[in-house]
C-alpha positions as CSV (number, residue, x, y, z in Angstrom):
1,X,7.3,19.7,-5.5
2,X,7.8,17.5,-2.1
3,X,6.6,19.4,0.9
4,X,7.4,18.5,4.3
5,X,7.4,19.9,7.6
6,X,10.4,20.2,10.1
7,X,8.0,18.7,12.7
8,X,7.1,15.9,10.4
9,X,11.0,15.0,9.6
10,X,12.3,15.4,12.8
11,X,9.3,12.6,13.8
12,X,10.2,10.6,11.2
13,X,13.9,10.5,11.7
14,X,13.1,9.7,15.8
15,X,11.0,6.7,14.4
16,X,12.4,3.0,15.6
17,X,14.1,0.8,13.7
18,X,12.4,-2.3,13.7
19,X,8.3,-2.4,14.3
20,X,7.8,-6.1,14.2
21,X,3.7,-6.6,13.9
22,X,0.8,-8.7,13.6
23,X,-2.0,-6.4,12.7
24,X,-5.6,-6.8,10.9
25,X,-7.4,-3.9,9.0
26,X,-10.9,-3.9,8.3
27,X,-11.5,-2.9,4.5
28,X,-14.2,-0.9,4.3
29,X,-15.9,0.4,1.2
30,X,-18.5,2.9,0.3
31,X,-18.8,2.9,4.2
32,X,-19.4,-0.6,4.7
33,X,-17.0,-3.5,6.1
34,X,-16.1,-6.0,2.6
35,X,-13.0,-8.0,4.0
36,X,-9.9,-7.8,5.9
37,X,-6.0,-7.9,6.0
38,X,-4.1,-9.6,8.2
39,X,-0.4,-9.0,7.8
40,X,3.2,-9.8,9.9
41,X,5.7,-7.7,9.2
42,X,9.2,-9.5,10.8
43,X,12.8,-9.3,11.1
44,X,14.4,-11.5,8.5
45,X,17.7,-12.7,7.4
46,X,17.7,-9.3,4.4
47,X,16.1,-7.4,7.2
48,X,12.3,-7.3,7.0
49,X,9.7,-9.3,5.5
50,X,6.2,-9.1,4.9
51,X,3.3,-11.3,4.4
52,X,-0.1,-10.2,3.9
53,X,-3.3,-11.9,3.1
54,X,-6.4,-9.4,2.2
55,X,-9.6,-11.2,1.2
56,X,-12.7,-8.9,-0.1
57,X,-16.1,-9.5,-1.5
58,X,-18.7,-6.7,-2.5
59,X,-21.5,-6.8,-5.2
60,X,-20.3,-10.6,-6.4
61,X,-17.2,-9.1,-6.8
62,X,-14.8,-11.2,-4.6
63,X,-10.9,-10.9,-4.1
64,X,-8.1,-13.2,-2.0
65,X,-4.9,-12.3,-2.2
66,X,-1.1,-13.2,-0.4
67,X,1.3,-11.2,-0.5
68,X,4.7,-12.0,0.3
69,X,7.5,-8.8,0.4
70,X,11.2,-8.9,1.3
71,X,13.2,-5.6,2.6
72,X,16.4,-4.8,3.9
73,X,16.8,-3.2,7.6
74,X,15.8,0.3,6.6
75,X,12.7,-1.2,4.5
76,X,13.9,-0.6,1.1
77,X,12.0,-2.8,-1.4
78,X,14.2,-5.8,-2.4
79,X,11.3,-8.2,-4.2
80,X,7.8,-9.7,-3.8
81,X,5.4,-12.1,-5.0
82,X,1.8,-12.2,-5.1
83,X,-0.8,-15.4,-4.9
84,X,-3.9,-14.8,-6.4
85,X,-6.1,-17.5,-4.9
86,X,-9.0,-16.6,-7.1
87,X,-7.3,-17.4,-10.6
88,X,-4.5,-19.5,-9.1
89,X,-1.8,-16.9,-10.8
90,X,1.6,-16.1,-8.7
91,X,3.8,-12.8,-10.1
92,X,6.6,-11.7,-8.8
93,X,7.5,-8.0,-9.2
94,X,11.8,-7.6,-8.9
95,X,12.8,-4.2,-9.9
96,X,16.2,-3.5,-11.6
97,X,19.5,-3.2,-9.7
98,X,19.7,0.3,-11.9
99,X,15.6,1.0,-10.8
100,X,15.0,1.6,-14.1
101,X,12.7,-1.5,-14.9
102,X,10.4,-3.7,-13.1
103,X,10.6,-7.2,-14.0
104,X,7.5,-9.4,-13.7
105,X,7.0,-12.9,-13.9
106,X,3.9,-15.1,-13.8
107,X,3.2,-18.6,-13.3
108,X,-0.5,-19.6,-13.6
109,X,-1.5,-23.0,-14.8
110,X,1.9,-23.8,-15.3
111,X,2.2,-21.8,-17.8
112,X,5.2,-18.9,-17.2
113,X,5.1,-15.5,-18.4
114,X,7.5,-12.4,-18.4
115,X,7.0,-8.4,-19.1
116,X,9.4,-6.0,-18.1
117,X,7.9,-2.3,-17.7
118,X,10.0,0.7,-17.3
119,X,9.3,2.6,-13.8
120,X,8.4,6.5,-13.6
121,X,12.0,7.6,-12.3
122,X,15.2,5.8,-10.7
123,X,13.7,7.5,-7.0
124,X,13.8,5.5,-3.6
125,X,10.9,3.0,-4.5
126,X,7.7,2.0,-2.6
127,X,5.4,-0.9,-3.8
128,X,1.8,-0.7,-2.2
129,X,-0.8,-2.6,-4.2
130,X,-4.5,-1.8,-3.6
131,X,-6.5,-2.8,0.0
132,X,-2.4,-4.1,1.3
133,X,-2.6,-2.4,4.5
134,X,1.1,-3.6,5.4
135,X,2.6,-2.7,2.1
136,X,1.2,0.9,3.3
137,X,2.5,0.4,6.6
138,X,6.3,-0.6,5.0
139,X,6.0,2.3,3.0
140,X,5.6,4.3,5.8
141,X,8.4,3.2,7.6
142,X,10.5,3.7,4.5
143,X,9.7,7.2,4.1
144,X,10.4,7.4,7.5
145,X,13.4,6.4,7.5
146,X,14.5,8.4,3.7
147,X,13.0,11.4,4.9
148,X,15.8,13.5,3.4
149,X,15.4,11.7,-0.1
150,X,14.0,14.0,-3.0
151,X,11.3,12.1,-3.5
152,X,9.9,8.5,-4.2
153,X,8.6,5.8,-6.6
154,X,5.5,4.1,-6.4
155,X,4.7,0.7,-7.9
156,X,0.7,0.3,-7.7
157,X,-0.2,-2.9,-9.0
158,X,-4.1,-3.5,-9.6
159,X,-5.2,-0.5,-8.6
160,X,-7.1,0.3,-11.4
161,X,-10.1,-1.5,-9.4
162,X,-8.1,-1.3,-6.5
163,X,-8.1,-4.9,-5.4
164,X,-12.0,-5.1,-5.7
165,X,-11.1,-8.7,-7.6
166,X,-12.9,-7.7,-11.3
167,X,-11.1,-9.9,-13.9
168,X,-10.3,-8.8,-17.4
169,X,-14.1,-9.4,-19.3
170,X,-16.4,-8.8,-16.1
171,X,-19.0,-6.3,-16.2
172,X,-21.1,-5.1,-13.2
173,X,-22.7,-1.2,-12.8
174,X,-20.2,-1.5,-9.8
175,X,-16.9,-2.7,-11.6
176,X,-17.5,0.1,-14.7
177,X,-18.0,3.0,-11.8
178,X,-14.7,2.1,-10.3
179,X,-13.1,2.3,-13.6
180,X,-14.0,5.2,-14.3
181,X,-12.9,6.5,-10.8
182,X,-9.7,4.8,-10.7
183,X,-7.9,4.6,-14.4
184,X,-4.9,5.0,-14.8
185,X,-3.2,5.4,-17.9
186,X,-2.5,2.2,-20.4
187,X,0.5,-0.2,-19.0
188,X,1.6,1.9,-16.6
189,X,1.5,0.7,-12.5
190,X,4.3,3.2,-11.9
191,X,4.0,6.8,-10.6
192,X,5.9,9.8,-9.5
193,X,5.2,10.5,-5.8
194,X,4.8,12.9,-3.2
195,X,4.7,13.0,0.4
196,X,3.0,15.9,2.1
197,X,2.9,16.1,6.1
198,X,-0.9,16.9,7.3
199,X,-2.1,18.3,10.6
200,X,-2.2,16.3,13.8
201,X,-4.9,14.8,14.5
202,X,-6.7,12.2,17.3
203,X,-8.5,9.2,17.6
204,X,-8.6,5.9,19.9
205,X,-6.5,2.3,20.4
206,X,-8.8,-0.2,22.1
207,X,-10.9,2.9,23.8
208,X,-7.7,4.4,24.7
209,X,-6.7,7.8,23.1
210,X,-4.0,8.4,20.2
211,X,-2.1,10.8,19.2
212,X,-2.0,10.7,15.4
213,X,0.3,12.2,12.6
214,X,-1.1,12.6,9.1
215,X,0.3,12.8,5.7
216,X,-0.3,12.6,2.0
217,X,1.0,10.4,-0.4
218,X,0.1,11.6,-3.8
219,X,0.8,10.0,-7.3
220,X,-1.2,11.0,-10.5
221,X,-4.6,12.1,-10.1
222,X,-4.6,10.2,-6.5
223,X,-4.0,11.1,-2.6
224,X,-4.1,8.5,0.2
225,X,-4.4,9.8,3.2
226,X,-2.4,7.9,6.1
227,X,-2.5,8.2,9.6
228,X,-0.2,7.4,12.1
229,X,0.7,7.4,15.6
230,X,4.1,9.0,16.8
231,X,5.7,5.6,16.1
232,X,5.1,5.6,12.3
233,X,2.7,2.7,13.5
234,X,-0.4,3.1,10.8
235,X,-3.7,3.3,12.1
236,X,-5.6,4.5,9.1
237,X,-5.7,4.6,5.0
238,X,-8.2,6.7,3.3
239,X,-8.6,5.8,-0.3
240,X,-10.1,9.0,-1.0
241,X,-11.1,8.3,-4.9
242,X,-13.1,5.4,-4.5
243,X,-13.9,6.1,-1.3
244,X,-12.4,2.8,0.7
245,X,-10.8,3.4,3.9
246,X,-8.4,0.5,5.3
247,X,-9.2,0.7,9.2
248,X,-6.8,-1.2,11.8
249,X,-9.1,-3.2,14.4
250,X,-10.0,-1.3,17.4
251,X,-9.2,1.9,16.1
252,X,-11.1,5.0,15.6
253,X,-10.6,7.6,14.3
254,X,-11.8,11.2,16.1
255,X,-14.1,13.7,14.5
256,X,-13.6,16.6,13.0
């Protein structure tokens, strides 16, 4: 069941339409700082596009990753690619026109490959891969803006070690705890969601005080926990099963 809250609609429905940014998020894991994503989010000639870099390193384990997301002008998902720097692999995930499937295609080495993998339900669809702070913050403002949709699908990609860069083969004490944390079941990155407005809360921009909304977002076993100001502008995503937090610079968040 999708929960929301008249307060939280009527919010989301005053939210702008365009939020062009340049923002970076410190990654922080287990309490401690492991990287940062820098991302634009820009009007385009489809409507929106995104491109993100997040590069993380903890235990050995290091990550660096570009994404590159296109959108139309109410942020629906239209394509994106990823550049893994690490193994030098590029995918592109292209759902559909029926959003029944999502299509990916790989080119590493020069050597292309292509797997197609049916998505949880034909819902409004979200794509937020693990530690992407501005494919959270395009999520937002897509929810935002299909506030009176039934409900959503999420495409998680790599979020079974949640961007923490482990390759297929690696073994660490670290990398088999975060498995166990975070699986997911076999060849599935696609999940029912749900969206459930939280209570207000507070914090501070550059020492100056913020008033924040919070919400849920919820697939499987798993609830990010996002906060925003009254703009749909995200300040903060708590990871809350590994725990990793993905913190915007300057920002902090109030106590409880």
């Amino acid at each position: 069941m999708l929960i929301r809250s008249t307060a939280f609609i009527l919010a989301a429905l005053a939210a702008p339409a365009a939020l062009a940014q340049n923002q970076t998020f410190d990654l922080i894991y287990n309490g401690k700082s492991i990287g940062k994503d820098t991302y634009t989010l820009a009007k385009s000639k489809t409507g929106y596009k995104l491109t993100s870099h997040y590069a993380l390193a903890t235990r050995g384990l290091a990550t660096d990753i570009r994404d590159t997301f296109n959108f139309t002008d109410d942020y629906t998902y239209i394509d994106g690619t990823e550049e893994n720097q690490d193994s030098n692999r590029q995918t592109t995930w292209l759902p559909s026109k029926d959003h029944k499937d999502m299509n990916m295609n790989s080119l590493s080495q020069g050597a292309m490959s292509n797997h197609v993998e049916p998505l949880a339900a034909t819902l409004p669809f979200i794509n937020i891969p693990g530690f992407d702070a501005g494919a959270v913050q395009a999520a937002v403002l897509f929810i935002a803006a299909h506030a009176s949709d039934p409900g959503y699908t999420a495409w998680v990609p790599g979020y079974i070690l949640a961007g923490l860069g482990a390759r297929d083969g690696v073994s660490s004490d670290d990398t088999m705890a975060i498995k166990q944390a975070e699986q997911l079941p076999p060849n599935s990155h696609s999940y029912n969601v749900q969206w459930v407005a939280g209570p207000e809360a507070t914090g501070t921009l550059d020492g100056k005080p913020v008033k924040l909304k919070t919400a849920q977002l919820g697939f499987d076993v798993h609830r990010w926990t996002i906060y925003t100001d009254e703009s749909n502008t995200l300040m903060q995503v708590d990871v809350t099963a590994l725990p990793a937090s993905y913190v915007r610079a300057k920002f902090k968040l109030d106590k409880k």
